[in-house]
C-alpha positions in Angstrom: 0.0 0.0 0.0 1.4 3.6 -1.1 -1.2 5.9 0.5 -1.8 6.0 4.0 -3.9 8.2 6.9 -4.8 8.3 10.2 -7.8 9.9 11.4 -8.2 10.5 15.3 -11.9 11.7 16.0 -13.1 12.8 19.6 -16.7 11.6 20.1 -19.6 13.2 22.4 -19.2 9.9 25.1 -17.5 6.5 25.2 -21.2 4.7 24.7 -21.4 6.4 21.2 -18.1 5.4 20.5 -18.4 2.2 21.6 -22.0 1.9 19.1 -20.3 3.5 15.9 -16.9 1.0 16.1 -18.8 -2.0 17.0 -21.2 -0.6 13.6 -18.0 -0.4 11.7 -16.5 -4.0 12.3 -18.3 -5.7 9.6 -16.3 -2.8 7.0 -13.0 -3.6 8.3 -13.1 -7.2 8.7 -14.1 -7.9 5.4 -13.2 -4.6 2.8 -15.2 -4.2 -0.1 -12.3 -3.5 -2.7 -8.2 -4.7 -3.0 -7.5 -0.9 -3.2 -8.3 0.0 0.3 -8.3 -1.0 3.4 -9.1 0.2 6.8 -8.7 -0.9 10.6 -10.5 1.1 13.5 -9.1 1.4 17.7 -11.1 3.0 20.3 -10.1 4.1 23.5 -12.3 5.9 25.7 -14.5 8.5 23.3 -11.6 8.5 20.8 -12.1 6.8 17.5 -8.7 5.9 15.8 -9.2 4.9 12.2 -6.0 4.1 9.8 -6.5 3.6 6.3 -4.5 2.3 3.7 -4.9 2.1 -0.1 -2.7 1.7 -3.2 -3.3 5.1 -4.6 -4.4 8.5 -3.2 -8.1 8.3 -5.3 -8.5 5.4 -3.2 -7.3 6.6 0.1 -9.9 9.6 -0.5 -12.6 7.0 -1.5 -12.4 4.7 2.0 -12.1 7.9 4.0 -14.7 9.5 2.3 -17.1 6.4 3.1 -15.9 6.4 6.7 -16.8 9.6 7.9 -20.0 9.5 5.9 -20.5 6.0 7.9 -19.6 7.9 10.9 -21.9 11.2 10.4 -25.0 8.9 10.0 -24.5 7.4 13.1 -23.7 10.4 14.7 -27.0 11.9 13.5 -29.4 8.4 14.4 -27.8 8.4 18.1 -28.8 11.8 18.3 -32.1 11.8 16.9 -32.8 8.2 18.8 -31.8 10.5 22.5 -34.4 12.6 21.1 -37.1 10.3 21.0 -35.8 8.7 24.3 -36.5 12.4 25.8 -40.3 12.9 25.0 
């Protein structure tokens, strides 16, 4: 692999953490393309995700899907506390 990134992200608590890495195992054990591939840590509220890819296209394309992955879950967990509040 040529390309490579590491993206550290700070989350609201360690329980939505813990919901949006165990979300993102299924993508990391098993990656959709040769081109790319991505591994995920978290400690605490902290999200660590490296990614690694062949060529920088690809390294934009796997990032790109994991923060979009990431954004959705942010915005259900929110919109589930929500509900949970009414």
């Amino acid at each position: 692999m040529k390309a490579q990134a590491i993206l550290r992200l700070k989350l609201p608590s360690k329980k939505q953490a813990a919901i949006i890495s165990k979300s993102l195992e299924p993508e990391t054990s098993k990656p959709l393309t040769v081109r790319s591939k991505a591994s995920i840590k978290r400690e605490k509220d902290v999200l660590t995700l490296k990614f690694e890819a062949k060529d920088s296209s690809a390294l934009r394309a796997i990032i790109n899907s994991y923060l979009h992955w990431i954004s959705l879950s942010i915005d259900t967990l929110a919109k589930l506390e929500q509900l949970n509040k009414t």
